[in-house]
ZADO-1210 file (C-alpha; in nm, 4 decimals, padded with zeros to 6 digits):
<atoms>
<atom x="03.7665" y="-14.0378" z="00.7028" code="UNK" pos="1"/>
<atom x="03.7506" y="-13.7350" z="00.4833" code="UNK" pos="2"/>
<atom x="03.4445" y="-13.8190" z="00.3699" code="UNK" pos="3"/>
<atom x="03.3043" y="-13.7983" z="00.7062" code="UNK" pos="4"/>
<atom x="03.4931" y="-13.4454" z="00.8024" code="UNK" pos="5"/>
<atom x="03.3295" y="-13.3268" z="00.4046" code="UNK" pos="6"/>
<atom x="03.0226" y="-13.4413" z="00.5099" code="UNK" pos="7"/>
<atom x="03.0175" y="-13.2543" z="00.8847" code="UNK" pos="8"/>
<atom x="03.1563" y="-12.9482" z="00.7515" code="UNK" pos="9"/>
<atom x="02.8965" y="-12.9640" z="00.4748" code="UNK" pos="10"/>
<atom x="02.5978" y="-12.9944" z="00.7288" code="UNK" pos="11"/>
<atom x="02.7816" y="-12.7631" z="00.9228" code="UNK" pos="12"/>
<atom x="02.7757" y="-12.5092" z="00.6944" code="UNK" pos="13"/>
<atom x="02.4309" y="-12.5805" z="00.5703" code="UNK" pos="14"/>
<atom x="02.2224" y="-12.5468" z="00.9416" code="UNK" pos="15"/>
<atom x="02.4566" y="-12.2104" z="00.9885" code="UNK" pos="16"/>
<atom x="02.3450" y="-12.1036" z="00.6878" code="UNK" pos="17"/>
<atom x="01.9969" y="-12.1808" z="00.7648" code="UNK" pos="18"/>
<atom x="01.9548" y="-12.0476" z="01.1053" code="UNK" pos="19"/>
<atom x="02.0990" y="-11.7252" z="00.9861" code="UNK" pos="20"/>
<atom x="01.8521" y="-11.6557" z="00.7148" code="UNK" pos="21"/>
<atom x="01.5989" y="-11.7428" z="00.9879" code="UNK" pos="22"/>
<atom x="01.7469" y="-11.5194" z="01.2660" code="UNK" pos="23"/>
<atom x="01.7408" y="-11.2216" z="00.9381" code="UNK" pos="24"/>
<atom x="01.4103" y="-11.3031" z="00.8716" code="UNK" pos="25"/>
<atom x="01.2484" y="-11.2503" z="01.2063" code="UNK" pos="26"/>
<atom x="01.4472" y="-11.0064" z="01.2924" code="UNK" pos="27"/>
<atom x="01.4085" y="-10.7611" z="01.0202" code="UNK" pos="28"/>
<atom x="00.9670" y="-10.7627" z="01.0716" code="UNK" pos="29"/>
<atom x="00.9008" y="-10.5936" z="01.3610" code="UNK" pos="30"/>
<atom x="00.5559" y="-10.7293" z="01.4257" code="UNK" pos="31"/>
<atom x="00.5998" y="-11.1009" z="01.3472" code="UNK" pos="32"/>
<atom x="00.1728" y="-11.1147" z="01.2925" code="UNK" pos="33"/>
<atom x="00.1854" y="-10.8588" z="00.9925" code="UNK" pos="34"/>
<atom x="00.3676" y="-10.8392" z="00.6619" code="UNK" pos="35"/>
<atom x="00.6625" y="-10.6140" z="00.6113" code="UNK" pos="36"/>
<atom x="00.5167" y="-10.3918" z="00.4401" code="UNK" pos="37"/>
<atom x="00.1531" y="-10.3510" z="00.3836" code="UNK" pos="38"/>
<atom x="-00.1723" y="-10.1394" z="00.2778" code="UNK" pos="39"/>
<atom x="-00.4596" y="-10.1017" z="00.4908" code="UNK" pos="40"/>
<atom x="-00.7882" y="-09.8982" z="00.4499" code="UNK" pos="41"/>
<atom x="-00.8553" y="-09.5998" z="00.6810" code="UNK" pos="42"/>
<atom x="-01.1824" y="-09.4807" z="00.6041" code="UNK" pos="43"/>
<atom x="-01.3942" y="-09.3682" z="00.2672" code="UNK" pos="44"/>
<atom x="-01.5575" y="-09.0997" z="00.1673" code="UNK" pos="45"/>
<atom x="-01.7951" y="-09.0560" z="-00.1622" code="UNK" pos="46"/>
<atom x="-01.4767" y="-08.9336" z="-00.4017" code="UNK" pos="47"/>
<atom x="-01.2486" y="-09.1388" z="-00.1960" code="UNK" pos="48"/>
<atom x="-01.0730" y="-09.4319" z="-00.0157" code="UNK" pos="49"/>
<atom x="-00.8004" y="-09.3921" z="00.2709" code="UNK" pos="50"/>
<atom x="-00.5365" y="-09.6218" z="00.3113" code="UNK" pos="51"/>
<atom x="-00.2319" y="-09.6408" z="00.5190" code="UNK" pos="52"/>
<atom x="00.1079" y="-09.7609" z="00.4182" code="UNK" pos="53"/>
<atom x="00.3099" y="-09.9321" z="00.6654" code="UNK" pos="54"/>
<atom x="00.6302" y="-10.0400" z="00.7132" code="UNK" pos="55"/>
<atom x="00.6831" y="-10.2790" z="00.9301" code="UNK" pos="56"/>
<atom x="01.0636" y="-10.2905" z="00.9122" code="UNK" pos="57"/>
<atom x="01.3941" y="-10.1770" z="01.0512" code="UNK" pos="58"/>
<atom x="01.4959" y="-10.0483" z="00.7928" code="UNK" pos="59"/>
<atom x="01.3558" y="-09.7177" z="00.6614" code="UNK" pos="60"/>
<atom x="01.1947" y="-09.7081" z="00.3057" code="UNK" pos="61"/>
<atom x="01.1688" y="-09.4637" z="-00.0029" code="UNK" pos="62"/>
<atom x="00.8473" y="-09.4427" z="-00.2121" code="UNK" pos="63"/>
<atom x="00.8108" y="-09.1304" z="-00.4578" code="UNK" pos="64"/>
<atom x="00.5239" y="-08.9038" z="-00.3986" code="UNK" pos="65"/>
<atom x="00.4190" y="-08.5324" z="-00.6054" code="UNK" pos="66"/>
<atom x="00.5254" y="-08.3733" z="-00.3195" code="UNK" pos="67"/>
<atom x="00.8039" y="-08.3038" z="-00.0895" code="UNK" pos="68"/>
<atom x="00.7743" y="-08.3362" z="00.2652" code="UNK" pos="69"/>
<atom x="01.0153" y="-08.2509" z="00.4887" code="UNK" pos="70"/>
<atom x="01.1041" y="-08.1302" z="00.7066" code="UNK" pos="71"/>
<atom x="00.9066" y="-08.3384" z="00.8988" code="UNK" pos="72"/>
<atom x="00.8909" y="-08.4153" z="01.2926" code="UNK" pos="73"/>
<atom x="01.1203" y="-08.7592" z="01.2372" code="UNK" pos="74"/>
<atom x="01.4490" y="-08.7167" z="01.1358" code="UNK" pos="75"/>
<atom x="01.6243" y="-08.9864" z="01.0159" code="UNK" pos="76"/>
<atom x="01.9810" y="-09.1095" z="00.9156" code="UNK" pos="77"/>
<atom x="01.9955" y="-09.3954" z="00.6409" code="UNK" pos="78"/>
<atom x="02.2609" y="-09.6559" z="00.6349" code="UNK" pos="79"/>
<atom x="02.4554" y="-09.5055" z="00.3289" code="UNK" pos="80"/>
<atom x="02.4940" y="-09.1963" z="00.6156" code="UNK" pos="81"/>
<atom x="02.2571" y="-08.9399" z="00.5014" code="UNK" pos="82"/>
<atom x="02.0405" y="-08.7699" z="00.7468" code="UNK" pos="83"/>
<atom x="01.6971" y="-08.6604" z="00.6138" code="UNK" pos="84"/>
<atom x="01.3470" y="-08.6736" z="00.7262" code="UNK" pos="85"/>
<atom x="01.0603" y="-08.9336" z="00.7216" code="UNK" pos="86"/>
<atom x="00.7383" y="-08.8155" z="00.5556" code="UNK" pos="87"/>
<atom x="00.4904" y="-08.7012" z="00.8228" code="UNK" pos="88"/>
<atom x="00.2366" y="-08.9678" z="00.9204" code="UNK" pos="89"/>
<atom x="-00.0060" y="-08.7227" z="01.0547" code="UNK" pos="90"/>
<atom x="-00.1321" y="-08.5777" z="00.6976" code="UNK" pos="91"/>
<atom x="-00.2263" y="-08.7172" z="00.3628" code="UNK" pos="92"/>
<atom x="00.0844" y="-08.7732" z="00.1700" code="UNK" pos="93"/>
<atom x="00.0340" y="-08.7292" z="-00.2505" code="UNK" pos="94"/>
<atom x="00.1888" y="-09.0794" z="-00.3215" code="UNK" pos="95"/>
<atom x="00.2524" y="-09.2410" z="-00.6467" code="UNK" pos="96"/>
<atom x="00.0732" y="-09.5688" z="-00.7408" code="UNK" pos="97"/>
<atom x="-00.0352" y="-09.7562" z="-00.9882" code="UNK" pos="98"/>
<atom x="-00.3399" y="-09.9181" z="-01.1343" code="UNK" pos="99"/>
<atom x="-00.3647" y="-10.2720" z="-01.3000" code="UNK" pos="100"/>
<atom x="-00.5857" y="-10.5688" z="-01.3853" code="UNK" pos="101"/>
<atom x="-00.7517" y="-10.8005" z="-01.1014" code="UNK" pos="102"/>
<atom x="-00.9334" y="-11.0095" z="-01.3084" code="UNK" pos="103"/>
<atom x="-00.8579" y="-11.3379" z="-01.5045" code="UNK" pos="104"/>
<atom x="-00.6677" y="-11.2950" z="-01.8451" code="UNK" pos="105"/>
<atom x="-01.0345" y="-11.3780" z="-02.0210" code="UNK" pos="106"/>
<atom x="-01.2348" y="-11.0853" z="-01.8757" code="UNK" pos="107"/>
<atom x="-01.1716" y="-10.7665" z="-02.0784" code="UNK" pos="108"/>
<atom x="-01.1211" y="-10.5257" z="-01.7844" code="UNK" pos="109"/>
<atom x="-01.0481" y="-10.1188" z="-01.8866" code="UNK" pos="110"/>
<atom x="-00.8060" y="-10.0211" z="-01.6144" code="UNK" pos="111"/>
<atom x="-00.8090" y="-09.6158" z="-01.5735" code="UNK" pos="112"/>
<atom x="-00.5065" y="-09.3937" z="-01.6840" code="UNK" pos="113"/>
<atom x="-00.3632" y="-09.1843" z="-01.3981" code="UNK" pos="114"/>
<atom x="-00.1989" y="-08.8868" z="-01.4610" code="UNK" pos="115"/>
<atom x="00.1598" y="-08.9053" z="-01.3089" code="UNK" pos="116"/>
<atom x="00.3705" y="-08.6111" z="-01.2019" code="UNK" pos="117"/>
<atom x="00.7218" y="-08.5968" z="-01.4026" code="UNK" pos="118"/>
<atom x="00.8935" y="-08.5465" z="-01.1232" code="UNK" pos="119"/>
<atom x="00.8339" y="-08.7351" z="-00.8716" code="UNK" pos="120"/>
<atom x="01.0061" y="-08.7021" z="-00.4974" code="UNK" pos="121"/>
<atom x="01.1758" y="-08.9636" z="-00.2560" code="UNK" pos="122"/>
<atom x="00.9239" y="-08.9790" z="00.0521" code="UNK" pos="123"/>
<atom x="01.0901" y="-09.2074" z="00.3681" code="UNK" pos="124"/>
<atom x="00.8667" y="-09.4129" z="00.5531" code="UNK" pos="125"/>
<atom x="01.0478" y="-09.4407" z="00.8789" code="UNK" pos="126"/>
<atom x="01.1020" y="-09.8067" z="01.0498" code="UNK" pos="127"/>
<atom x="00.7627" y="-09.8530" z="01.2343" code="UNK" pos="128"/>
<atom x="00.5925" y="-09.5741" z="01.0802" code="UNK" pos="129"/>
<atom x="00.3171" y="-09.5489" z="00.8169" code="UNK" pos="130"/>
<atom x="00.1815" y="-09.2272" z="00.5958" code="UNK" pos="131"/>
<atom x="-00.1839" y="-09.1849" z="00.4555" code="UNK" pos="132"/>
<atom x="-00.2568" y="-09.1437" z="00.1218" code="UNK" pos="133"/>
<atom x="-00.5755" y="-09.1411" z="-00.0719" code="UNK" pos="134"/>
<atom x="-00.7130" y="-09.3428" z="-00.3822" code="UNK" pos="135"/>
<atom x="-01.0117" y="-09.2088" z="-00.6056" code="UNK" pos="136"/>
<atom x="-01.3157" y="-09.4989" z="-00.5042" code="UNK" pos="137"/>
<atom x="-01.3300" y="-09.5790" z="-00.9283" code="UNK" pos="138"/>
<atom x="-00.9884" y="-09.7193" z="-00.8892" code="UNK" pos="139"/>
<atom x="-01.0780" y="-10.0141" z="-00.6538" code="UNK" pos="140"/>
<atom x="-01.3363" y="-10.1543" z="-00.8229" code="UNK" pos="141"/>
<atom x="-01.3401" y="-10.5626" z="-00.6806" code="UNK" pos="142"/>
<atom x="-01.1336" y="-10.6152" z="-01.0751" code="UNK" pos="143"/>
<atom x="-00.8809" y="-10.3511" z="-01.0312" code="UNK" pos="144"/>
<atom x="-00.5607" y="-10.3236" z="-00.7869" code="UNK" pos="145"/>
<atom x="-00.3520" y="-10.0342" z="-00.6928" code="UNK" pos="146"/>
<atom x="00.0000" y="-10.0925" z="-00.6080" code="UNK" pos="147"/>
<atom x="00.2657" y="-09.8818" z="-00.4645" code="UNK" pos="148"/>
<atom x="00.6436" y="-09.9129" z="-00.5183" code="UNK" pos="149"/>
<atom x="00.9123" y="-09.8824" z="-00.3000" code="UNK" pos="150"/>
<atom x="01.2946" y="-09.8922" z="-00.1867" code="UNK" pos="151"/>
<atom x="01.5096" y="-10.0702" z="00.0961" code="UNK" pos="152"/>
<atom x="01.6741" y="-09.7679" z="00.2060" code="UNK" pos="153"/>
<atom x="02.0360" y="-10.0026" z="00.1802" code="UNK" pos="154"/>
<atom x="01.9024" y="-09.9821" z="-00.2381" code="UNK" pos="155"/>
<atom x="01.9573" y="-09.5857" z="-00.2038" code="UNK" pos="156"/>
<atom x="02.2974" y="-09.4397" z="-00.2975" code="UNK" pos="157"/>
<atom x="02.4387" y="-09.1255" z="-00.1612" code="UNK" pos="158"/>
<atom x="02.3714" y="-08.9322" z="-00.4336" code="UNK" pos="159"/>
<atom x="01.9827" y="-09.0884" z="-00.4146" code="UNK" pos="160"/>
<atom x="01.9329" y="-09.3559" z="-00.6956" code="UNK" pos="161"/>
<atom x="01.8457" y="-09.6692" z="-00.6992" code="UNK" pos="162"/>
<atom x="02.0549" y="-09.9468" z="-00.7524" code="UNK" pos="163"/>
<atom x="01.9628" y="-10.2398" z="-01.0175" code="UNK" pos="164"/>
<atom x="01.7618" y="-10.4673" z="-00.7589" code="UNK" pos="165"/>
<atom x="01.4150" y="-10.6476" z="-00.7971" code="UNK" pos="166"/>
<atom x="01.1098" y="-10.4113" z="-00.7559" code="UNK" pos="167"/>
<atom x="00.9460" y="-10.4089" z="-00.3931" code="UNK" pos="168"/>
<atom x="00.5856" y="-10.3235" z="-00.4285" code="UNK" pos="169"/>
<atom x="00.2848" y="-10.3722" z="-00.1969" code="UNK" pos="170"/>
<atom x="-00.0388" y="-10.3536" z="-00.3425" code="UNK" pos="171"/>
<atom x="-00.4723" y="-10.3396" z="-00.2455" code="UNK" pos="172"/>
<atom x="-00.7458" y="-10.4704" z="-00.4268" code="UNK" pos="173"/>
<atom x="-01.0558" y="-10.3460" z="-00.4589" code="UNK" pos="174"/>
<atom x="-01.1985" y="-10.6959" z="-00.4134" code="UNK" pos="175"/>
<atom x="-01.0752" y="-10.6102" z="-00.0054" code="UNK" pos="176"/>
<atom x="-01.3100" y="-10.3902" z="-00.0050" code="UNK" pos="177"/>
<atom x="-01.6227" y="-10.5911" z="-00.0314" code="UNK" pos="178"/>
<atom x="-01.4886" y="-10.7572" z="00.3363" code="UNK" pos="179"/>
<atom x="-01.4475" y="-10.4241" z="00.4527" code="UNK" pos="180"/>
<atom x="-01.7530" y="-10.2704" z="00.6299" code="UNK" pos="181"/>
<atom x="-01.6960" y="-09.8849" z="00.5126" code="UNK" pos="182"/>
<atom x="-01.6339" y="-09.6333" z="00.7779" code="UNK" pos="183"/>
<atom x="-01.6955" y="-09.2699" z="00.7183" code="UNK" pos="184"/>
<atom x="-01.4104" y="-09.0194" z="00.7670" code="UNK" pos="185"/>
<atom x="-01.3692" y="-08.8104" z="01.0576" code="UNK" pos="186"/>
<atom x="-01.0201" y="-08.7658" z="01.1222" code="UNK" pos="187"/>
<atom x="-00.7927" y="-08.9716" z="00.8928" code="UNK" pos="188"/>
</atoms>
């Protein structure tokens, strides 16, 4: 007999378990047909390539840019209580990214240096919001991939650093370009 009430409480616990990573999992996306977070092209120019960074979240998130932004049209409050602003979506934001290999380990691929800023800003992409930023053409070549980094803002603490969790980064390859038909830009 109290192998039977181990066993119930056991499957018990596992299906609660179960259904409650399921109910966080839908119900932190937004739109259940796109990722979480996500790049997607804009438009290109000769110099340049537009994409848009979205966050497809309830939660809002950080990503570090040259610039600071605010204050913007969206304030915000983040769950460790701060109120600040979200970066504007409505102009090209000077976001940090990076550059790396998109190639197999044989092919000998030169991957660009970028010249970082030092200091570098927190930018908040507010739940359901996106910002534009821009990506010199040469870096999304079909073997290279730029890739942004970012923050849950629950990984923030009050005095804004990060805490000691895995790195979130969503990234574009230049190889999505060749499916892309290019589309000039008018207004970004």
């Amino acid at each position: 007999m109290r192998n039977a009430v181990l066993i119930l409480m056991l499957l018990a616990t596992t299906s609660f378990s179960q259904s409650g990573s399921d109910e966080l999992k839908s119900g932190a996306r937004v739109r259940a047909d796109k990722p979480t977070v996500y790049l997607e092209y804009v438009c290109q120019d000769k110099n340049k390539v537009y994409l848009r960074m979205y966050n497809n979240t309830i939660w809002h998130i950080s990503v570090v840019a040259d610039d600071l932004y605010y204050p913007s049209k969206t304030p915000i409050k983040l769950r460790n209580g701060i109120n600040t602003y979200a970066a504007p979506n409505d102009k090209e934001i000077s976001l940090q990214y990076r550059i790396e290999k998109w190639a197999l380990p044989s092919e000998n691929v030169e991957v660009p240096k970028v010249a970082y800023s030092d200091n570098g800003f927190s930018g908040w992409i507010a739940s359901q919001d996106s910002i534009l930023f821009s990506v010199p053409t040469e870096y999304l070549r079909k073997d290279l991939q730029i890739f942004v980094r970012f923050n849950y803002e629950w990984e923030v603490t009050k005095k804004g650093h990060t805490i000691n969790d895995p790195e979130h980064r969503v990234s574009f390859r230049g190889l999505d370009l060749s499916d892309i038909k290019p589309s000039a830009c008018k207004n970004h």
